[in-house]
KOLTI-380426 format. One record per residue (C-alpha): z negated, y, x. Coordinates in steps of 0.02 Angstrom, whole numbers, plus 50000, padded with zeros to 5 digits. Layout:
N
ZYX...
This chain:
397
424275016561243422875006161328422344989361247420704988261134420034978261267420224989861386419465004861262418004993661261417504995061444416485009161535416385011261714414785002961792413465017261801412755010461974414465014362046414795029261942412925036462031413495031462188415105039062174414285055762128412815055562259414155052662395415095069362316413645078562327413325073462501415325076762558414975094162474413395094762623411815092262511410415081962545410645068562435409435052562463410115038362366409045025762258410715019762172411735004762225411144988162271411754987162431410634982962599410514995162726410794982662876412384979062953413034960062942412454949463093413504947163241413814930063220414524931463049415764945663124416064936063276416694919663155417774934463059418614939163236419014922663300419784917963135420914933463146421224928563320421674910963286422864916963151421924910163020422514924262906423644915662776423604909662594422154894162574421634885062447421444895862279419674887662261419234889262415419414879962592418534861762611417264867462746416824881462635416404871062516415554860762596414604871662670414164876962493413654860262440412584857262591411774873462551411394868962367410714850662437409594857762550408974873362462409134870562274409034849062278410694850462188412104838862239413894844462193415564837662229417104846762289417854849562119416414856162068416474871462181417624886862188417294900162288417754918762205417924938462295416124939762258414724934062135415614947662020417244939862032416254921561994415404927561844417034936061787417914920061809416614909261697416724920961578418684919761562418464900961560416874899461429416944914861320418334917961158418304928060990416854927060918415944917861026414174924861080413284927161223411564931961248410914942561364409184944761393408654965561426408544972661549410084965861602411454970261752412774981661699414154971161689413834955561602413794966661431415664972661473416374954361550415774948261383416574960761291418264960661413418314941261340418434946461157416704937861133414864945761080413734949961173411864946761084410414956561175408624946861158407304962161221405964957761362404514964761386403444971661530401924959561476402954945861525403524953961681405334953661573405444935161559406234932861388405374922561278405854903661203405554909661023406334926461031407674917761113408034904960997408084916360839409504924360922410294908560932411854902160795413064889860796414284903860876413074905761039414164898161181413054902761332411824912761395411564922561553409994920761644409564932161809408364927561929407774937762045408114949261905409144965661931408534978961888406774971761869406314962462015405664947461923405604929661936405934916261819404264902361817404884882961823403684881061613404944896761543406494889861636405864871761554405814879761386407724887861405408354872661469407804862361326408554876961206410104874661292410364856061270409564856061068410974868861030412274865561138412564881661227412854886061423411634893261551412734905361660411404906861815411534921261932410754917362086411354932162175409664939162255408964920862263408314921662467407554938562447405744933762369404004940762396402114933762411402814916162406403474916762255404634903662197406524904662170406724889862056408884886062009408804880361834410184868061881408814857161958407884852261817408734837161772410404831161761410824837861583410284853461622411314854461740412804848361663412764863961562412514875361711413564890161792412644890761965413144905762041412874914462204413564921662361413014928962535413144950762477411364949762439410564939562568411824940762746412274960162718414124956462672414554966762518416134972062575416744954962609416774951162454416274931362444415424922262291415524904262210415054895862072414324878062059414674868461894415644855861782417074849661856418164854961708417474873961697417744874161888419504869361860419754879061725419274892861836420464888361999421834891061870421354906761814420754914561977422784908562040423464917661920422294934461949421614936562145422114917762199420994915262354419624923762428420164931862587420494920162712419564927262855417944930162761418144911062702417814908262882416374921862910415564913362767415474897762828414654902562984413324913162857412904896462764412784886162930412184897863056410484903763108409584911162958408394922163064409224935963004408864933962808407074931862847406824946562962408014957362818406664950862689405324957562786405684974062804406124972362598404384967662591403834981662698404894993662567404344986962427402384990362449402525009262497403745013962375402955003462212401195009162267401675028962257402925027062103401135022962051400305037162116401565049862013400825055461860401725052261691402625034361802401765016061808403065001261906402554983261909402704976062089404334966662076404174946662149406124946162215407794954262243407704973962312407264985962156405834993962072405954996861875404785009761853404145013561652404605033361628404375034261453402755045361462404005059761546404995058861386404595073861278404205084961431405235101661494405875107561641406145125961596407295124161463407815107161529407095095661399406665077161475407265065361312408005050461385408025041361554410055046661575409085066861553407795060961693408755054461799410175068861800408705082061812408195070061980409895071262051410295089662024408405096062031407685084762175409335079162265408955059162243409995047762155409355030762060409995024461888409515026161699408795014461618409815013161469411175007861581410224991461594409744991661396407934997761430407835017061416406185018561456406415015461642407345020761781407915008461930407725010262112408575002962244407374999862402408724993962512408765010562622407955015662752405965017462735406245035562786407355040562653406175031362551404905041462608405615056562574406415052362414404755047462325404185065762394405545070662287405255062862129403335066562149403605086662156405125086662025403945076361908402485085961951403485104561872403905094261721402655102261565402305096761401
């Protein structure tokens, strides 16, 4: 019999896409993939090169749970010179991935009846981590007017004496959007009135757009920041999902709290990409602006002829690498005797009518849009918006 905790959980539906694109293509279809949010470019040299010579110096035992001391360092450095934070080593631990870090905080913070909001549209999994901690999660809705910044007054009505945190994400998946330094002002202050956590996932933080900002909320002042999760890792911006490598910057009694947790679940990252990371942090950084670029490139064509398809309307997104497109005028609308009523119907009709894979909306709490991942190739980008274009285009009222 599995535990109500595990009843609770469903399998992330960016994966779950994924997993049934890459059937579809085993199977010898045509399948262009919108789905996961992984870049398209390999991870530099240099980074590899570090991973090799670690191997080869037979740095391939246990470490530190927390992470190695010139990892962390390296961290802290970063956060200095990027963010204008300064941290200490026990206020560092580095995790097997930003997941891993924000699964970790959430074993450390969250209890029974605890609750957590979570501004929607939201990633997929901070619903279920809440929910995998026996605490609440409380949705605040955003809107498109406010390019799906959540609001200080519909925030604080949400708030009680049970809220323990919140989680804020910006660059925003699956929106694209960017937290200003006046709205972040206004959430820090509701954070220190009531007393509750900012969990701050900084995940997508070096890919921004028309010099738009990334501003950590951390840096605000000193009491904000004592009530700060920072976290972040190098998936996003140095191509290393696989290597699975995050950390979290915060209170040096959360941070322990988490060490002994993560020693009793994964204990430490993987040695070897400890060492890759390091030289990701303190190597050139060429490579993260020339990535961003071709982003940029991306983003343009495909948000300028979402906007071209009838029935479809996408703000440009400021940062990280998807478009949220608004579908909700398709709603209603047949295909056949394929009725459109939902964005889990449009985007099933997409994958099995037009061969291109992206991800419902509701799967991010907002059911009127569909997300697309622009980090793939501009030609499959190309074609795939083809795609969506003629398989909209035979949907009738």
């Amino acid at each position: 019999m599995l535990s109500d905790r595990a009843r609770k959980i469903k399998p992330s539906p960016t994966l779950a896409i994924d997993s049934k694109a890459k059937a579809m293509k085993a199977a010898g279809e045509d399948v262009i993939s919108f789905g996961v949010g992984e870049p398209d470019f390999d991870t530099p040299e240099n980074i590899k090169e570090a991973a090799v010579k670690a191997m080869k110096d037979g740095f391939t035992k246990y470490t530190a749970v927390g992470g190695i001391d010139p990892l962390k360092d390296a961290i802290i450095d970063k956060l200095k010179a990027d963010n204008g934070l300064s941290y200490k080593r026990d206020e560092i631990i580095a995790s097997t991935g930003a997941k891993h870090s924000l699964y970790n905080v959430a074993q450390a913070l969250y209890g029974p009846g605890d609750e957590v909001i979570i501004p929607a549209p939201y990633w997929v999994s901070y619903p279920d981590q809440v929910l995998l901690n026996d605490a609440v999660p409380v949705f605040v809705e955003t809107f498109e007017a406010d390019s799906f910044r959540v609001r200080a007054e519909a925030l604080e009505e949400r708030i009680t004496a049970k809220t323990k945190a919140l989680i804020l994400n910006s660059p925003s998946n699956p929106t694209g959007m960017i937290y200003d330094r006046k709205t972040l002002q206004k959430i820090a202050e509701l954070a220190l009135k009531h007393n509750f956590y900012i969990v701050s996932d900084e995940i997508y933080e070096k890919l921004v757009y028309d010099g738009a900002e990334h501003i950590s909320v951390a840096s605000l002042g000193d009491e904000v920041k004592s009530k700060t999760l920072l976290i972040n890792g190098l998936s996003k911006s140095h191509a290393m999902t696989g290597w699975r490598i995050g950390y979290t910057a915060g209170p040096a009694e959360i941070v322990k709290a988490m060490t002994n947790i993560q020693s009793q679940s994964t204990s430490n990252p993987t040695s070897i990409t400890q060492k890759a990371a390091i030289e990701a942090l303190r190597g050139p950084q060429d490579f993260v602006a020339a990535m961003r670029t071709e982003f940029d490139k991306r983003r343009r064509y495909l948000i300028e002829e979402l906007n071209r398809i009838d029935g479809m309307s996408c703000l440009m997104p400021e940062g990280a690498f998807y478009a949220f497109p608004n579908t909700g005028k398709l709603y209603g609308k047949k295909a056949g005797e394929r009725q459109i009523a939902s964005s889990a119907d449009l985007a099933l009709y997409l994958l099995e009518e037009a061969r291109v894979a992206l991800v419902h909306g509701s799967a991010f709490g907002a059911d009127n849009y569909i997300r697309l991942s622009y980090a793939t190739s501009f030609e499959d980008i190309r074609r795939g918006v083809e795609r969506i274009r003629e398989a909209v285009g035979r949907l009738a009222a």
